[in-house]
C-alpha positions in Angstrom: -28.8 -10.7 -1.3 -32.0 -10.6 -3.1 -32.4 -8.8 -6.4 -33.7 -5.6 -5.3 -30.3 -5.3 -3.2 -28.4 -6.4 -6.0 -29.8 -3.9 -7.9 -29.6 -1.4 -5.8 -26.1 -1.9 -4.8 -25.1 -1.6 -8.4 -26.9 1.8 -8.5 -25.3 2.9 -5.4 -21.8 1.8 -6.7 -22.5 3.4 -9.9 -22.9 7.0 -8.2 -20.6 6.9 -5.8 -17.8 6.3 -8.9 -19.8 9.3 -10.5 -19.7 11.3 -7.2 -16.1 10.6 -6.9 -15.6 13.0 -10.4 -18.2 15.7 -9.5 -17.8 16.4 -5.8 -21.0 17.5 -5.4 -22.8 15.1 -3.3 -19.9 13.1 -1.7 -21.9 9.7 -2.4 -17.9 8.1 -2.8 -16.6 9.2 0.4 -16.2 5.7 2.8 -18.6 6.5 5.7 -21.8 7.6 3.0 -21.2 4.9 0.2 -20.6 2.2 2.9 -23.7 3.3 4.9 -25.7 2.8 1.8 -24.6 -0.4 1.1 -25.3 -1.4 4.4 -29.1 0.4 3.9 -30.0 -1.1 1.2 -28.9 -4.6 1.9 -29.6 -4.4 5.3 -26.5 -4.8 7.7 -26.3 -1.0 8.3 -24.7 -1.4 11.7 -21.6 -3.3 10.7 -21.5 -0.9 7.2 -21.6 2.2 9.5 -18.6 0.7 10.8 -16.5 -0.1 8.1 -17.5 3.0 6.3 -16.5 5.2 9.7 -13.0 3.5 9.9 -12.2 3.9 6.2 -12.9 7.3 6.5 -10.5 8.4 8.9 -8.2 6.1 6.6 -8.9 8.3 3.8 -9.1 11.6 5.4 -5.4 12.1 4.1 -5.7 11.0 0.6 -6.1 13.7 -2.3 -4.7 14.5 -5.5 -2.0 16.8 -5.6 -1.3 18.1 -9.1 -0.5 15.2 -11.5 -0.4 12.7 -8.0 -3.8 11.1 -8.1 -5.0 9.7 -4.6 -6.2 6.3 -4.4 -9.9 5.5 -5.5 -11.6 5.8 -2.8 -15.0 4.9 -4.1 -13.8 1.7 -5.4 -12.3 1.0 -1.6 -15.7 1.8 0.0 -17.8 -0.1 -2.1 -16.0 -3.4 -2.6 -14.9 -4.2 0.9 -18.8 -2.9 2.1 -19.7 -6.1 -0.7 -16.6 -8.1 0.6 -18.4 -7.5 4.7 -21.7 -8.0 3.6 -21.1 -11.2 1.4 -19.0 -12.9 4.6 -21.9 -12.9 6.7 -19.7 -12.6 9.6 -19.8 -9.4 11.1 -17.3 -9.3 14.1 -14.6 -7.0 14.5 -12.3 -9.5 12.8 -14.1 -9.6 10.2 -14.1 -6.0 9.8 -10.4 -5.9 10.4 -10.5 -8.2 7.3 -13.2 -5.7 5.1 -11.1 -2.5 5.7 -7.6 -4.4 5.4 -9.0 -5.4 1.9 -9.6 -1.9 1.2 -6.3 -0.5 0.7 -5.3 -3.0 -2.2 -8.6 -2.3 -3.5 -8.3 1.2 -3.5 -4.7 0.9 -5.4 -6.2 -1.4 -7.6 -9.1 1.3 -8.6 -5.7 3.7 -10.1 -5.5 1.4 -13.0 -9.4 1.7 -14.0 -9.5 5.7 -13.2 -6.0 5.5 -15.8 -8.5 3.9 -18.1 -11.5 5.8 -17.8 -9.6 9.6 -18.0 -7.5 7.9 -21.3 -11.1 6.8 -23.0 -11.9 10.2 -22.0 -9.2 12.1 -23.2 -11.2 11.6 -26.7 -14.4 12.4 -25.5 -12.5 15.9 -24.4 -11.4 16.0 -28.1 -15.0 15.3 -29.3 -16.5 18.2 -26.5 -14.2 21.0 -27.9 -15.3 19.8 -31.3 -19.2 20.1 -30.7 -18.5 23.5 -29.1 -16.8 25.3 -31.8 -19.7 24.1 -34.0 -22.0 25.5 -31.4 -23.9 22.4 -31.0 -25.3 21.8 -27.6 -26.8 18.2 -27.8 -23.8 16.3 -29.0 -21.7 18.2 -26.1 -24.1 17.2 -23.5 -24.1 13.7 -24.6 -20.6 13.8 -24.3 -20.1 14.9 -20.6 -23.4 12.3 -19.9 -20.9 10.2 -21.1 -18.5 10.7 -19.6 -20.0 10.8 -16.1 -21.6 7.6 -16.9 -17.7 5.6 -18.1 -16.5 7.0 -14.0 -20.2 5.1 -12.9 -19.7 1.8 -14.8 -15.9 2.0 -13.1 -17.2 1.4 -9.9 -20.4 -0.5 -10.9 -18.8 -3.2 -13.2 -16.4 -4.4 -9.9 -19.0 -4.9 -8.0 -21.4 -6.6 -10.6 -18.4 -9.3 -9.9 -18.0 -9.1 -6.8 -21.9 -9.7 -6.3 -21.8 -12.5 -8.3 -19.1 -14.3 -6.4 -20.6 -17.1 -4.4 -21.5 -15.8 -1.0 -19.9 -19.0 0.2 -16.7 -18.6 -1.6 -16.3 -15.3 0.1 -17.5 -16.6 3.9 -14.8 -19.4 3.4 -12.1 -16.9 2.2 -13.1 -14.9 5.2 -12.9 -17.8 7.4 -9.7 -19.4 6.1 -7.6 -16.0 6.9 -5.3 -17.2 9.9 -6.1 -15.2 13.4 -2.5 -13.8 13.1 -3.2 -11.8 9.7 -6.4 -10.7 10.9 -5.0 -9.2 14.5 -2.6 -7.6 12.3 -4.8 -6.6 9.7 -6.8 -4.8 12.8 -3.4 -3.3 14.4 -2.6 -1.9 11.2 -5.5 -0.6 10.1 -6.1 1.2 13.5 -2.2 2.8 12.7 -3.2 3.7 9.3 -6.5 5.6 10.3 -4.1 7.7 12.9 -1.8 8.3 10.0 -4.4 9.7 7.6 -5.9 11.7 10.6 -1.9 13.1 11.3 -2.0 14.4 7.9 -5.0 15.9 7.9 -3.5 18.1 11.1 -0.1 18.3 9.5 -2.1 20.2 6.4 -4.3 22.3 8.8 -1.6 23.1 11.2 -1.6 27.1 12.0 -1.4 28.7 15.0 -4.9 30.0 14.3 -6.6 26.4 14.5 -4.6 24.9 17.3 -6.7 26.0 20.1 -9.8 25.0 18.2 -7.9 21.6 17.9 -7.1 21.6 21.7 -11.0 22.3 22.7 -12.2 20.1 20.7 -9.7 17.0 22.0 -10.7 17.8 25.3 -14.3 18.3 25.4 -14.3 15.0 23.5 -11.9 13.1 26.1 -12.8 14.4 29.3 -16.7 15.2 29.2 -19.3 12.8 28.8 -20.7 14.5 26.0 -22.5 13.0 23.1 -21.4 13.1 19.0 -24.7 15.6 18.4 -23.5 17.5 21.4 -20.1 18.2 20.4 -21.0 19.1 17.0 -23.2 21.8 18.1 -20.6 23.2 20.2 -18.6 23.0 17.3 -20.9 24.7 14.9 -21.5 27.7 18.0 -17.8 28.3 18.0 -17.9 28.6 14.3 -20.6 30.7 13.7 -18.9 32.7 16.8 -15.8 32.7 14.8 -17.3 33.8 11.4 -19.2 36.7 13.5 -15.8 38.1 15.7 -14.3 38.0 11.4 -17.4 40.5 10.0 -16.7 42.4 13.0 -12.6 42.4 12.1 -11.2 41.0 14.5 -9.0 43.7 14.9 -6.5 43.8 18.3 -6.2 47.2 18.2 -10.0 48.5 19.1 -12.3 46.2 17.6 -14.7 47.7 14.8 -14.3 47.2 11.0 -11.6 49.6 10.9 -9.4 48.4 13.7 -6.6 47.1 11.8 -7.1 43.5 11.6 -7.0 40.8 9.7 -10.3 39.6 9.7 -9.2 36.9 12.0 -9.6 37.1 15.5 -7.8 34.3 17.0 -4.8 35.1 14.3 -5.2 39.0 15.6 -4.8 37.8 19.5 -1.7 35.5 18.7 -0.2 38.0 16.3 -0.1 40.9 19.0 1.9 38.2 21.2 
């Protein structure tokens, strides 16, 4: 990679570990940080990718109370290095980038444990600046802060980047074609498991026919990706429209008695 790369894959890994603290931008989910590593170092094809299959890895993954997912920035950003760094961009190699990921991603706990413990003090600190009422040293603070969850993601790759590209190619290349097929059979199973819980959590009578249409427009029709999503957003916006109106099973009209749901109305009264 050339420096202006380097560069700016270290200011790409740097927000995406902010993003994955603020939410706002969603720079650390897989398929966006991956496809900016590929951008800017110029294998956006193979990026796209890996960022698209460790996406529907990661669809499932989220903290639950006290139960912190794994870091999914960390995941993204290393194995799109990793891919990019092997020069070798067949679906083996892949295989290899996104299998890679999952360690990676576990690994990324320890320095999030690190970072909120460093910041548990900063929080301390924060508190302190706001009873005094002083607004500089509290937003120095949170800049912080936001910059410790940056350098968590940035500092991994500053050495993965400086790992000889060679080193990595012949890691790459020594991986036996039995771990690899494996690594791609098991991957594909895991995607379909973090896609199952993602239905498992948004399984309601209400969204099961909006599941069924959608699974078989997509199989049966010949129907491109901008395609289906404008049918989706049409159903939507029908959807939020039949909810202003009430929904309601018994007449219609604001006043009819319904939940403000109109596919939950129509099951309901069955």
């Amino acid at each position: 990679m050339s420096i202006i790369s380097i560069i700016l894959v270290i200011i790409v890994a740097f927000l995406a570990g902010i993003e994955g603290i603020l939410d706002e931008f969603q720079l650390h989910q897989p398929l966006i940080a991956c496809t900016l590593i590929g951008l800017v170092t110029g294998h956006l094809i193979p990026c796209v990718i890996l960022g698209g299959t460790l996406q529907m890895m990661a669809l499932g993954w989220a903290n639950i109370g006290a139960a912190v997912a794994p870091d999914v920035a960390l995941a993204s950003i290393a194995s799109a290095i990793i891919l990019v760094k092997g020069g070798n961009f067949d679906a083996g190699h892949i295989a290899l980038a996104y299998g890679a990921a999952i360690p990676l991603a576990v690994a990324g706990l320890f320095l999030t444990m690190i970072v909120r413990t460093i910041s548990v003090g900063l929080v301390h600190g924060a508190d302190a600046a706001a009873k005094r009422g002083e607004i500089k040293p509290l937003e120095r603070i949170h800049i912080t802060a936001l910059g410790l969850q940056g350098l968590r993601i940035a500092i991994p790759a500053i050495l993965l980047i400086l790992i000889p590209a060679s080193s990595v190619q012949s890691a790459l290349n020594s991986v036996p074609h039995w771990l690899s097929d494996g690594m791609t059979i098991g991957g594909g199973m895991v995607v379909a498991v973090g896609y199952a819980l993602v239905i498992n959590m948004m399984a309601t009578r209400e969204v099961w026919p909006f599941f069924a249409l959608g699974f078989a427009l997509a199989a049966v029709s010949q129907l491109t990706l901008i395609a289906l999503g404008a049918i989706g957003v049409a159903i939507a916006l029908i959807y939020i429209n039949l909810s202003k109106m009430g929904g309601g099973s018994n007449g219609g009209g604001s006043n009819g008695g319904g939940s403000g749901d109109p596919v939950g109305d129509v099951l309901n009264a069955y």
